[in-house]
N, C-alpha and C positions, 0 to 999 in steps of 0.2 A: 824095690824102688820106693821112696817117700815120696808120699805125697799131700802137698799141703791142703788143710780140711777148707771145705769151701766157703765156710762162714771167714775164714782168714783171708782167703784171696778175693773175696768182696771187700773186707775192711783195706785189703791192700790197694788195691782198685778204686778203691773211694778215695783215701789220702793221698794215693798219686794225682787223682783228679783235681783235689783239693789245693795243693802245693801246686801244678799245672797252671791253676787258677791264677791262683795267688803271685807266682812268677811274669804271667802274663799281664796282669793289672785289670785281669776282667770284670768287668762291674759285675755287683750281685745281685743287682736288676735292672731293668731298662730302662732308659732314660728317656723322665718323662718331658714332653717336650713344653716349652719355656710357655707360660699365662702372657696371654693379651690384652692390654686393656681399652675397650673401645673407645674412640673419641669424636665426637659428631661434630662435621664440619662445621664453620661458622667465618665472620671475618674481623678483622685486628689489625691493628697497628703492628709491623713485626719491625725488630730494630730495638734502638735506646728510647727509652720511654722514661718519666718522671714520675716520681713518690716522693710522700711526705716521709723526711727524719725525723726521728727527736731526739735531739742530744742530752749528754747528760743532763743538764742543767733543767730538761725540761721543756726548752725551747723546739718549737716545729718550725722546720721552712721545708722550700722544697727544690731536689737536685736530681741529674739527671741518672738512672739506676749503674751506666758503664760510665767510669771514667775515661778521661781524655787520653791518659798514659796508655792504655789497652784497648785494640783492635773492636770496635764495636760500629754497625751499620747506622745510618739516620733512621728515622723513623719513617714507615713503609705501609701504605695499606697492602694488604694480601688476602684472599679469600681462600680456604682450606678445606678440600672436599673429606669427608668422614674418612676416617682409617684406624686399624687397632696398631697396638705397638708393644712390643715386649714390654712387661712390668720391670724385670730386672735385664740387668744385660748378659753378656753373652758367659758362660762357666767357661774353665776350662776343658772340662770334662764333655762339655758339648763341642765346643770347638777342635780336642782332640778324635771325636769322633766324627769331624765333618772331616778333618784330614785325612783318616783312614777310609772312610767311605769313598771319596774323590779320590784317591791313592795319590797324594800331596804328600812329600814327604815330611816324617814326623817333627816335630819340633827338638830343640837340644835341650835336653835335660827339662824332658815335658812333666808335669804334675801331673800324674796315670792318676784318673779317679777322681779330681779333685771337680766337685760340685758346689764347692764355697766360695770359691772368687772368680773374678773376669780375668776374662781372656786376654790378654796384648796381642794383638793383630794387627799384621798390615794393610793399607787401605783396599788393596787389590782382593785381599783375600775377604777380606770383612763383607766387600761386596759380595763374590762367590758365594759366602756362607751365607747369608739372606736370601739367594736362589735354592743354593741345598736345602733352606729347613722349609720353607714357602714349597718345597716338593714332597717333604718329608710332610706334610699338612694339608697339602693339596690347595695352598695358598700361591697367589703371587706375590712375594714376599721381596723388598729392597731396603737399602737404608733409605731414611727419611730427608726428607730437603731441610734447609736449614728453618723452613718458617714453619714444618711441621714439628717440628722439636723441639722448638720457640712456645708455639701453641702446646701440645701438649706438655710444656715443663711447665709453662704459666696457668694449666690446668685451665685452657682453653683459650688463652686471651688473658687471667687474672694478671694486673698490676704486682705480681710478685718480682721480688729483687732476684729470690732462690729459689730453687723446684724444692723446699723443705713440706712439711707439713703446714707451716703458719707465714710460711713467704720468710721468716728472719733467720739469721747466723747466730745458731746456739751448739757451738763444739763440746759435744759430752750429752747434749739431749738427743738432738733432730741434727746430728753431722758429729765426724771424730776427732776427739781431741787433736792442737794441734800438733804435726811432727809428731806422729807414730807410725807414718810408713816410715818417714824420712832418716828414722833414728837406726832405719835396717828392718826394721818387726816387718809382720804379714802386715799387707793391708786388708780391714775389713773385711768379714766375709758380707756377700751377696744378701740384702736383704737388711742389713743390721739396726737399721735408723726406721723411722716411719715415714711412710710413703705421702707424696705430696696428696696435695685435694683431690684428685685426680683417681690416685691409686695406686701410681708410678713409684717407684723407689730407685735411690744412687743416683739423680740424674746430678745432683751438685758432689758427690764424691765418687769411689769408684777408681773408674777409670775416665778420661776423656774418652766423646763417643764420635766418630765419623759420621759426618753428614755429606751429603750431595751437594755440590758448589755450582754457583750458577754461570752456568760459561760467558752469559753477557757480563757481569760484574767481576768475576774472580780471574785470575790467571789461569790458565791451561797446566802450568807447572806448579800448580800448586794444589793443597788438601787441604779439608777444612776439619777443623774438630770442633764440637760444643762442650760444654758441664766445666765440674770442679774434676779435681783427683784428686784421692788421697797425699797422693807423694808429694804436692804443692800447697794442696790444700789452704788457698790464699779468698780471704772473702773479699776479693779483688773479680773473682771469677762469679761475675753474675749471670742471670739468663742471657744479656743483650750479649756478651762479651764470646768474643771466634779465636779460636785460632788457627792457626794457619801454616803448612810446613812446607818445605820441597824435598823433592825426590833424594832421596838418598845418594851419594856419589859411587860409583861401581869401585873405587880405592876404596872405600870404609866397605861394603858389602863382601870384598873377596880380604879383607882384615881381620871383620871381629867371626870368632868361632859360632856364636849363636846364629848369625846371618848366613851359615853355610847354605843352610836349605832352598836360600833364596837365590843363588849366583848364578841361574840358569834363565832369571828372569832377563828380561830385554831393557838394556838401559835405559836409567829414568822412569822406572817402572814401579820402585820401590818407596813405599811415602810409609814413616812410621811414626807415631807420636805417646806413646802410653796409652792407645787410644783403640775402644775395642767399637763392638757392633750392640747396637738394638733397632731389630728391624722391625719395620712395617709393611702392612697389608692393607691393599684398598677396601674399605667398608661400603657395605650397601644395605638399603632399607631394608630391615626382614631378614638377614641372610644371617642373622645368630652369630656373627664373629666378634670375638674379644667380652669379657668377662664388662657389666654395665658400668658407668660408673657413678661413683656414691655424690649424696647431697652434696653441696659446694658449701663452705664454711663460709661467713660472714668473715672480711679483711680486718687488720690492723688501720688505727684511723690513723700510726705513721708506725714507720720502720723505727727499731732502734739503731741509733746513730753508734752509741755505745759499745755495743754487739758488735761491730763490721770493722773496728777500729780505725775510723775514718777513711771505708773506701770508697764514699761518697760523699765529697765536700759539700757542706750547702752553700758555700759561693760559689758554684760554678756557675756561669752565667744561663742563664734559662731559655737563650737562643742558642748555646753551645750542646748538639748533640753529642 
């Protein structure tokens, strides 16, 4: 009888291991879990607020940062107890490992591995996975309200139009060219642009992010999302600007083949919009959570008018929220 030498049946052993792997889509190491960025309470006007333009020409006046055409709140005092917040939003690759863990079923033709872009999720789920990772850190972890996400995209309160680095719409610097998801391409990976004053990154491209709706002001049947997306990618989509969707109809859910996973939800249950998760955790004095954050840059004395291609008129009336 032959038999195979045992330096062979190791190397066999190892390449079956290896291909095992590789069929499997197992990462090749652990996923490290997502940076925080702390943000210490304070209070602000949350809603439409007003900045200086300057149009081409030169000229400054001053307009209100959401236009009137898209969904944007008056302006609101709010006061906001400290909390950290995800830097980036949510991977794929982490959202597919929130669904294996909860034993959710998988997604349809999931991107195994992929730790370069966000996640699309439903609103239902987006909340779950802020409870799974807030356990997976030993945080209490949720999506944020809408005036916290206001506040940390204006890097605390600042007068920015854009959660950018410099408050302005410069597509190819600080945001992506336009109509490159749009054209079919990937969108962006996770990270790509520089992070506002703050620290933050993607909150004006990406994906739209769910926030928390306020039962007194909003509908019950309805969802709210913040930011830019790539695939719109409209400098229309300022900080003040919401938007807003309703529950998916149980015809389209039991239609499209990607919605399979969800047909077992309970009608009216289902809210989706391009729209992924970055959650937050409550902060407290001393208690070390979320990476500090950096000096605050000195503003622009106006917005470029020119940059946004007029999505702030300066005749809008300056009582008109």
């Amino acid at each position: 009888m032959r038999h195979t030498p045992l330096w062979m049946s190791g190397s066999i052993l190892a390449a079956t291991a290896l291909v095992l792997a590789v069929f499997y889509g197992l990462p090749d190491k652990p996923q490290a879990s997502p940076e925080l960025i702390r943000v210490e309470g304070g209070s602000f006007l949350a809603g439409n607020f007003q900045v200086a333009w300057r149009a081409p020409d030169g000229q400054i006046s001053t307009a209100w940062t959401g236009t009137q055409a898209l969904d944007t709140l008056p302006p609101y005092p709010v006061t906001v107890s400290a909390f950290a917040i995800m830097k980036t939003e949510a991977s794929n690759r982490l959202y597919d490992r929130f669904l294996a863990q909860t034993q959710r079923a998988p997604r349809w033709q999931p991107q195994k591995n992929d730790a370069l872009h966000p996640a699309d999720m439903p609103y239902h789920e987006a909340q779950a996975f802020c409870i799974w990772l807030g356990q997976q850190q030993g945080l209490a972890m949720r999506l944020p309200t809408e005036a916290e996400w206001e506040y940390a995209a204006r890097s605390r309160g600042l007068a920015t139009p854009w959660a950018t680095d410099n408050g302005q719409w410069q597509p190819g610097r600080n945001l992506p060219e336009q109509g490159v998801a749009s054209s079919g391409q990937l969108r962006h990976e996770i990270a790509s642009f520089p992070p506002n004053p703050l620290g933050i990154q993607d909150m004006a491209n990406g994906l739209y992010e769910w926030v928390i709706a306020d039962p007194e002001r909003d509908p019950t049947n309805e969802r709210i999302f913040k930011g830019g997306s790539d695939t719109s990618h409209s400098p229309f989509e300022t900080i003040p600007t919401r938007g807003s969707t309703p529950a998916l109809s149980e015809e389209l859910i039991q239609t499209l083949p990607h919605l399979e996973r969800l047909r077992k939800q309970a009608q009216g249950a289902v809210y989706m919009a391009n729209a992924t998760a970055r959650c937050v955790a409550t902060a407290k004095t001393g208690d070390g959570i979320g990476t500090p954050p950096r000096p605050m840059p000195a503003l622009p004395v106006a917005f470029d008018q020119a940059s946004v291609q007029s999505a702030a008129t300066p005749d809008t009336p300056d009582d008109t929220p």
